[in-house]
NUVEX-353218 format. One record per atom (N, C-alpha, C): residue in three letters; chain; atom name; x, y, z. Coordinates in nm, 4 decimals, decimal comma. Atoms other than C-alpha are relative to their C-alpha. Example, Ala and Ser with C-alpha at 12.3 -4.5 7.8 and 13.67 -1.06 7.14 Angstrom:
# NUVEX-353218
ALA_A_N_0,0890_-0,1190_0,0000 $
ALA_A_CA_1,2300_-0,4500_0,7800 $
ALA_A_C_0,0900_0,1200_0,0000 $
SER_A_N_-0,0820_-0,1190_-0,0060 $
SER_A_CA_1,3670_-0,1060_0,7140 $
SER_A_C_-0,0770_0,1090_0,0730 $
END
This chain:
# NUVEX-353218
UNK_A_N_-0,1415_-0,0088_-0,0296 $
UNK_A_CA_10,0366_-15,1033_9,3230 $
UNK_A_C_0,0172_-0,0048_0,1521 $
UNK_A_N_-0,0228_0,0295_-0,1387 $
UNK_A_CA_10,1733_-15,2129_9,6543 $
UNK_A_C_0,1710_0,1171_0,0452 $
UNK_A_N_-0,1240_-0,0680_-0,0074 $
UNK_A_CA_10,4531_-14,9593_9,8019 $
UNK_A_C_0,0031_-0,0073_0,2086 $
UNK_A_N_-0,0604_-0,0186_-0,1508 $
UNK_A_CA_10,5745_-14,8950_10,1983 $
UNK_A_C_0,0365_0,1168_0,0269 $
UNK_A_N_-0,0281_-0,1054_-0,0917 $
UNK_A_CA_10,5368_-14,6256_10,4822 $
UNK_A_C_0,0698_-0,0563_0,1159 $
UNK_A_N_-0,0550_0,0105_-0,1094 $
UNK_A_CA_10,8049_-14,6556_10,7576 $
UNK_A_C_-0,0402_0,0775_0,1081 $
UNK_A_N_0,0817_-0,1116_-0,1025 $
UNK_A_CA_10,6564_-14,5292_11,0895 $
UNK_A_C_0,0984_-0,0818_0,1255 $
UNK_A_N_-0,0360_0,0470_-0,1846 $
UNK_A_CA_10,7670_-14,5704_11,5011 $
UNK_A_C_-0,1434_-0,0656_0,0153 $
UNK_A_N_0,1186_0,0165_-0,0723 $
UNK_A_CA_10,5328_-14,7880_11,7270 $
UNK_A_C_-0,0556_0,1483_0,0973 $
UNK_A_N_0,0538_-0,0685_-0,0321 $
UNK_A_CA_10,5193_-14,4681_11,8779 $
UNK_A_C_-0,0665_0,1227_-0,0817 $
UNK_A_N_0,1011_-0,0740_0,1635 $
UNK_A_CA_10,3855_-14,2444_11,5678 $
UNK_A_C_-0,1001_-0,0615_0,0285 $
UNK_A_N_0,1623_0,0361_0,0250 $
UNK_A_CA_10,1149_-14,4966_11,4902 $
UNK_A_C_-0,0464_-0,0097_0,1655 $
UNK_A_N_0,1121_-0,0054_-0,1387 $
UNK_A_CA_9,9854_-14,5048_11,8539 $
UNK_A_C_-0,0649_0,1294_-0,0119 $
UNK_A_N_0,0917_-0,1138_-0,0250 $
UNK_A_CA_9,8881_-14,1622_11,8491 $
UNK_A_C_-0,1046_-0,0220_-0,1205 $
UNK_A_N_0,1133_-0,0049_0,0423 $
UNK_A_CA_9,6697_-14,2619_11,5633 $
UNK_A_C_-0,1098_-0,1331_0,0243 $
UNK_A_N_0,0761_0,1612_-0,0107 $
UNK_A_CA_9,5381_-14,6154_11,7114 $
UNK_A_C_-0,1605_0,0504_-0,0174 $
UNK_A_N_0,1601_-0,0133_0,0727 $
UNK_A_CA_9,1836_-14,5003_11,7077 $
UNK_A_C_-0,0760_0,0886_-0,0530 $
UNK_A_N_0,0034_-0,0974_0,1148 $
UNK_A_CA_9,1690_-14,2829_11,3994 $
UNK_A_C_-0,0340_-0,1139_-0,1246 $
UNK_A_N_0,0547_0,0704_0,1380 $
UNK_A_CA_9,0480_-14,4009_11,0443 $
UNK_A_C_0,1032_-0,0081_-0,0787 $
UNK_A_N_-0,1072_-0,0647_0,0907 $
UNK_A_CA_9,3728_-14,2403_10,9211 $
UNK_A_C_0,1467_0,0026_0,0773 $
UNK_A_N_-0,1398_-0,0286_-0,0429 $
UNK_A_CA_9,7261_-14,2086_10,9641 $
UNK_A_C_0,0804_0,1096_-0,0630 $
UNK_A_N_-0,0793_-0,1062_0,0524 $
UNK_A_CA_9,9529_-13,8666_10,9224 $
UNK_A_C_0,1364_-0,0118_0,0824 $
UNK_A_N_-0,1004_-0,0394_-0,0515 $
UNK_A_CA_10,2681_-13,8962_10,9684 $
UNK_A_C_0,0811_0,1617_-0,0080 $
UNK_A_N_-0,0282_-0,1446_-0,0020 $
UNK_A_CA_10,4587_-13,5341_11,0702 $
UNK_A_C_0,0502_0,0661_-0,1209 $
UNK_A_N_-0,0649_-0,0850_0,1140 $
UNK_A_CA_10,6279_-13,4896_10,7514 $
UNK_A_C_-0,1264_0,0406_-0,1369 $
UNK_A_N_0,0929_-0,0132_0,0711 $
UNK_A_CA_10,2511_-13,4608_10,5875 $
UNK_A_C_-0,0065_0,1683_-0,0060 $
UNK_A_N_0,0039_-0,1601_-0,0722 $
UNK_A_CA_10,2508_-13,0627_10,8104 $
UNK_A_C_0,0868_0,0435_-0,0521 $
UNK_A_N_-0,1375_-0,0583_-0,0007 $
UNK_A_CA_10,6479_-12,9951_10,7457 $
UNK_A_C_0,0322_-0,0166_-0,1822 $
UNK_A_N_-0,0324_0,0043_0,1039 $
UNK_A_CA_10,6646_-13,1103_10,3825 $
UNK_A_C_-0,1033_0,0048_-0,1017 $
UNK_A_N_0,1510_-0,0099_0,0310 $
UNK_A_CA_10,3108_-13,1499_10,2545 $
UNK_A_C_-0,0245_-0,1471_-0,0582 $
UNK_A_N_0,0782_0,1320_0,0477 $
UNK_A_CA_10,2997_-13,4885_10,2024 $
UNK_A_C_0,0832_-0,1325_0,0417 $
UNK_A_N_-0,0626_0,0721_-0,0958 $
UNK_A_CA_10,3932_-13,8457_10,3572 $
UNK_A_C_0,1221_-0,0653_-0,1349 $
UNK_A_N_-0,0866_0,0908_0,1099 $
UNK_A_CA_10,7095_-14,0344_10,2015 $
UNK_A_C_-0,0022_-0,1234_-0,0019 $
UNK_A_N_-0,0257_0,1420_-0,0063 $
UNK_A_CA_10,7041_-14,3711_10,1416 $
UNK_A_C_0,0804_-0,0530_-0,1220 $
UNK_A_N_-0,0780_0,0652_0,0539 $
UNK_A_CA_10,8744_-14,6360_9,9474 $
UNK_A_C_-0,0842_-0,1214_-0,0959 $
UNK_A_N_0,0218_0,1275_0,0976 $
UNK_A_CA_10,8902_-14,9051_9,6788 $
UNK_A_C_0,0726_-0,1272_0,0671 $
UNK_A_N_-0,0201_0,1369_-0,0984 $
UNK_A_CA_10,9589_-15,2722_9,8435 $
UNK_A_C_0,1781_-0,0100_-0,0411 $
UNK_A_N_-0,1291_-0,0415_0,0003 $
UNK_A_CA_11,3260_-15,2207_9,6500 $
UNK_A_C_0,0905_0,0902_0,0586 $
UNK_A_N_-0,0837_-0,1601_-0,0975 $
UNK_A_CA_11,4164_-14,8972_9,8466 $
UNK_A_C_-0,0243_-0,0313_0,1297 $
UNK_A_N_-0,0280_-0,0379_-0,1318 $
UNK_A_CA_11,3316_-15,0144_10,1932 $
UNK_A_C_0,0732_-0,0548_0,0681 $
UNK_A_N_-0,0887_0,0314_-0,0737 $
UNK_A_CA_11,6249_-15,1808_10,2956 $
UNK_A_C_0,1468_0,1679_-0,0053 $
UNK_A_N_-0,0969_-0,1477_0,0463 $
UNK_A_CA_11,8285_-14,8399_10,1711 $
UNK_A_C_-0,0603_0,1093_0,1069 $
UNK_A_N_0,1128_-0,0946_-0,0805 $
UNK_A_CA_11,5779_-14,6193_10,3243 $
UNK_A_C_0,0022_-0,0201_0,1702 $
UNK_A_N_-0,0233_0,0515_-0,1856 $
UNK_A_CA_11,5788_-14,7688_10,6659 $
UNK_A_C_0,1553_0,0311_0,0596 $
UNK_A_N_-0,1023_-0,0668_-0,0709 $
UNK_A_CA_11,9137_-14,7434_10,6782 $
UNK_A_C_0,1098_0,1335_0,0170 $
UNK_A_N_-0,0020_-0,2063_-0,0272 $
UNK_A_CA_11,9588_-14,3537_10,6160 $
UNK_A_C_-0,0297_0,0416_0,0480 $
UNK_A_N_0,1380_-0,0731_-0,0667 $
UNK_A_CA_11,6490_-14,2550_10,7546 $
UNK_A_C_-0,0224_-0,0527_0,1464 $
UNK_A_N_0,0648_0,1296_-0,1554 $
UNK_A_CA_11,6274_-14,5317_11,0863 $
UNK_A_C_0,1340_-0,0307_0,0575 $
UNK_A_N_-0,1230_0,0485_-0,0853 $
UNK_A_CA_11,9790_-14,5783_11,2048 $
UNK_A_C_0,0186_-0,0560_0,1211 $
UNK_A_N_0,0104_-0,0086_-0,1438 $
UNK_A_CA_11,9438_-14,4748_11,5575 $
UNK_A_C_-0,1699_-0,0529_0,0011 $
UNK_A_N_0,1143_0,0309_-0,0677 $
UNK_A_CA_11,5879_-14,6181_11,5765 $
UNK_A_C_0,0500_-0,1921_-0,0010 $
UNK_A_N_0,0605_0,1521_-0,0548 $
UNK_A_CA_11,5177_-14,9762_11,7475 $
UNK_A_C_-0,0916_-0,0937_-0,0481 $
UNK_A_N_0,1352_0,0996_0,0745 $
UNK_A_CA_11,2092_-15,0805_11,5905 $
UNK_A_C_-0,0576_0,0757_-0,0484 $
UNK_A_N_0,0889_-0,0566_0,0778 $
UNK_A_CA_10,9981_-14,9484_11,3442 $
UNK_A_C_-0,1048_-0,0691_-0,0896 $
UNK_A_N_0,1095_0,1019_0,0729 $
UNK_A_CA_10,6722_-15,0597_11,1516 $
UNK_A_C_0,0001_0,0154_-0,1419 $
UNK_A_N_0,0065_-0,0297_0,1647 $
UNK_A_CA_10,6419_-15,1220_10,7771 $
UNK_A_C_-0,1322_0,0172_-0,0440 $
UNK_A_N_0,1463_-0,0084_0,0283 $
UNK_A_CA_10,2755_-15,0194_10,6688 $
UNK_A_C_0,0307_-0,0325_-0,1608 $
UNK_A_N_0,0610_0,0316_0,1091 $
UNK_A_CA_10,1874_-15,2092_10,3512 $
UNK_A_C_-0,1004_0,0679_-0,0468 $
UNK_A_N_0,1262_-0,0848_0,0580 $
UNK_A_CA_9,9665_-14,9712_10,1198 $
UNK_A_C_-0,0351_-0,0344_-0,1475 $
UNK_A_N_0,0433_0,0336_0,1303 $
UNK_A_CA_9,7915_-15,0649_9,8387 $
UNK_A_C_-0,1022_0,1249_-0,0209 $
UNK_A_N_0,0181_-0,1476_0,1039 $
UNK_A_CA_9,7221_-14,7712_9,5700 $
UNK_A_C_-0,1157_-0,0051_-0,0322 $
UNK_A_N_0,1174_0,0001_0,0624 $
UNK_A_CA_9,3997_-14,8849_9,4600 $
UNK_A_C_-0,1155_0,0508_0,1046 $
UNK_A_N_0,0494_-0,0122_-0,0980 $
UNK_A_CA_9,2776_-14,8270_9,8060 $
UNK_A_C_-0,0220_0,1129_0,0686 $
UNK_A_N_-0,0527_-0,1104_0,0147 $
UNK_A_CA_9,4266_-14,5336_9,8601 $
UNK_A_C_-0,1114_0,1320_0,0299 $
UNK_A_N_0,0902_-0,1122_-0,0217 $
UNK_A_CA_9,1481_-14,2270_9,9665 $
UNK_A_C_0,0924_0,1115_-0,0814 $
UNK_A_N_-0,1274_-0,0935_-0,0113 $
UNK_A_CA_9,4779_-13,9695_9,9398 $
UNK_A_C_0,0235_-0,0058_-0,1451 $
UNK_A_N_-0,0702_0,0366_0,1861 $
UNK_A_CA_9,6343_-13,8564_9,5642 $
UNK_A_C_0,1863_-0,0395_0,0520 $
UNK_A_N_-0,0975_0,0824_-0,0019 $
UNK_A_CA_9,9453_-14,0764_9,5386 $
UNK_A_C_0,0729_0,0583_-0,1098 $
UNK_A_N_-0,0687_-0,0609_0,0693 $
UNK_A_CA_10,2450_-13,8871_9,3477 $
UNK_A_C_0,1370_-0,0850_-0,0021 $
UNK_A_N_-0,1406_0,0467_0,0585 $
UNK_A_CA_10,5507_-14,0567_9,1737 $
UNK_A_C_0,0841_0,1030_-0,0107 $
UNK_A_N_-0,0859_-0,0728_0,0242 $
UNK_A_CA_10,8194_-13,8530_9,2294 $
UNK_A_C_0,1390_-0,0042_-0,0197 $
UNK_A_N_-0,2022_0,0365_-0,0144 $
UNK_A_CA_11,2297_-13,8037_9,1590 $
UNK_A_C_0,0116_0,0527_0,1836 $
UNK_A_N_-0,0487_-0,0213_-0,1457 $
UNK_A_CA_11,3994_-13,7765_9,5048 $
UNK_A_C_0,1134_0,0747_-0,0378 $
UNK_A_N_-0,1013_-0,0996_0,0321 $
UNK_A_CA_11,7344_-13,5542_9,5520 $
UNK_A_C_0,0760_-0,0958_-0,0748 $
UNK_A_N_-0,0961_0,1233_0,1033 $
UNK_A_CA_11,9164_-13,9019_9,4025 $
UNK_A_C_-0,0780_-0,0161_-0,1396 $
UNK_A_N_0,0750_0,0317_0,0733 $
UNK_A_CA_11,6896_-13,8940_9,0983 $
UNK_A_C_-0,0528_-0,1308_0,0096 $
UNK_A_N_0,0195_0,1691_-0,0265 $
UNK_A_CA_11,5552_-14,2110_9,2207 $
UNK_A_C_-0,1966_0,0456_0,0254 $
UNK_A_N_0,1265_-0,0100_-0,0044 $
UNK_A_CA_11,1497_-14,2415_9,1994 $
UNK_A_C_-0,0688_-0,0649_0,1440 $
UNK_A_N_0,0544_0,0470_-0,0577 $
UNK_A_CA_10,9765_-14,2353_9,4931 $
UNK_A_C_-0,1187_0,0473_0,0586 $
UNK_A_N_0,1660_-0,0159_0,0191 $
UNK_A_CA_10,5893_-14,2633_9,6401 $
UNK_A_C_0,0049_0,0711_0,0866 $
UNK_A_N_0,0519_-0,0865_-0,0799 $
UNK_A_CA_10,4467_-13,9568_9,7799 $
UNK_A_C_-0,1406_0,0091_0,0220 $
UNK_A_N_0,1563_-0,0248_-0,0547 $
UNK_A_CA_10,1386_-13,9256_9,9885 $
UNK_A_C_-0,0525_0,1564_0,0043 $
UNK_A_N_0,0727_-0,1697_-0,0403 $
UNK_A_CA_9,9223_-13,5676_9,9513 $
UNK_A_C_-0,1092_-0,0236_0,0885 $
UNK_A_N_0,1084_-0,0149_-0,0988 $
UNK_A_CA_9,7079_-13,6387_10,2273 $
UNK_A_C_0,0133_-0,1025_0,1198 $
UNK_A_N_0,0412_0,1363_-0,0923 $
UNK_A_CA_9,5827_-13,9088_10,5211 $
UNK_A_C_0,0652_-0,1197_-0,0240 $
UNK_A_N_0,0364_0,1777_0,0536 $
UNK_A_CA_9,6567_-14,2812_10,4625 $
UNK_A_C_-0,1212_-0,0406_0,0792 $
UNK_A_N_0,0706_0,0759_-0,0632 $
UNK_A_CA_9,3444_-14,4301_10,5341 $
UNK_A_C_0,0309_-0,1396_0,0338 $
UNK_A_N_-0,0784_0,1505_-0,0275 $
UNK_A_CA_9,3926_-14,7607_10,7345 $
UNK_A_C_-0,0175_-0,0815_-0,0569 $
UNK_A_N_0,0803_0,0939_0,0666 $
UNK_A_CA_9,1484_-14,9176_10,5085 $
UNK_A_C_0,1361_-0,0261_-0,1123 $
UNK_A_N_-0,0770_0,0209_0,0445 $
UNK_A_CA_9,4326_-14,8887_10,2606 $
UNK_A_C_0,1511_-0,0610_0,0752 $
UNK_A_N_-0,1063_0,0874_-0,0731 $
UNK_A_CA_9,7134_-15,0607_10,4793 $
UNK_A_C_-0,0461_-0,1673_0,0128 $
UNK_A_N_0,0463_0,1317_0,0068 $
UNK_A_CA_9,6604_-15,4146_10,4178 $
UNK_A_C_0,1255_-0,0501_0,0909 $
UNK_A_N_-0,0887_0,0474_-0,0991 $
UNK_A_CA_9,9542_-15,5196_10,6477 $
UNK_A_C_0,0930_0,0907_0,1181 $
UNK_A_N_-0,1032_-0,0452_-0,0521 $
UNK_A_CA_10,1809_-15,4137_10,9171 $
UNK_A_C_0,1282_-0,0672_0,0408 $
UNK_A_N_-0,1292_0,1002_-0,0895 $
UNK_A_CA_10,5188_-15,5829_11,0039 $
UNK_A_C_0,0407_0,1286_0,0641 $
UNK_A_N_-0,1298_-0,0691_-0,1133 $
UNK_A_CA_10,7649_-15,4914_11,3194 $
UNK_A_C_0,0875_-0,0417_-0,0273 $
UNK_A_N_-0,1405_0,1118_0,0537 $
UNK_A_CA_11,0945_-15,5338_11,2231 $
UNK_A_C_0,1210_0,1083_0,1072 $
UNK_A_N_-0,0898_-0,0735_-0,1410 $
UNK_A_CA_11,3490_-15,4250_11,5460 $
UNK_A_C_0,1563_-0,0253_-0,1522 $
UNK_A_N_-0,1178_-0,0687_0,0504 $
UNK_A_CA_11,6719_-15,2867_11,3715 $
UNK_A_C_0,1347_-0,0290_0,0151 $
UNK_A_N_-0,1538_0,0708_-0,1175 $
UNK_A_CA_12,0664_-15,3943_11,4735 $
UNK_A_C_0,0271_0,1891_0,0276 $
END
């Protein structure tokens, strides 16, 4: 299964030469949020308003080190939760996509 983590170029720099990527809401919530390729034009624009540019990390599930949780959101809407790291090995792509 292929799903999407929204991050800053400045997030992933602090992990450029790491194996792994945590974004902050892994500490504050216990686990990273990401998306299904249908939710991230919605998502971006709730969550990313005021940001400029942000990266889309492509993750494929099979790859995955981390346990990967399907969850409801406060909209009952299903979406992918990370309980741990993303290893990079699991990021098979990154796009930059600058914002209006």
């Amino acid at each position: 299964m292929t799903f999407y983590h929204i991050t800053t170029p400045e997030q992933w720099a602090e992990f450029r030469d790491k194996d792994f990527y945590e974004a902050e809401s892994l500490q504050t919530e216990g686990f990273i949020h990401a998306s299904f390729a249908e939710q991230l034009e919605e998502t971006l624009k709730i969550h990313y308003k005021n940001v400029a540019q942000v990266l889309l990390l492509t993750i494929d599930s099979d790859l995955l080190t981390s346990k990967l949780v399907v969850e409801k959101s406060r909209s009952d809407e299903d979406f992918p939760h990370i309980y741990g790291a993303i290893n990079k090995s699991a990021i098979t792509s990154i796009e930059e996509r600058i914002l209006d």
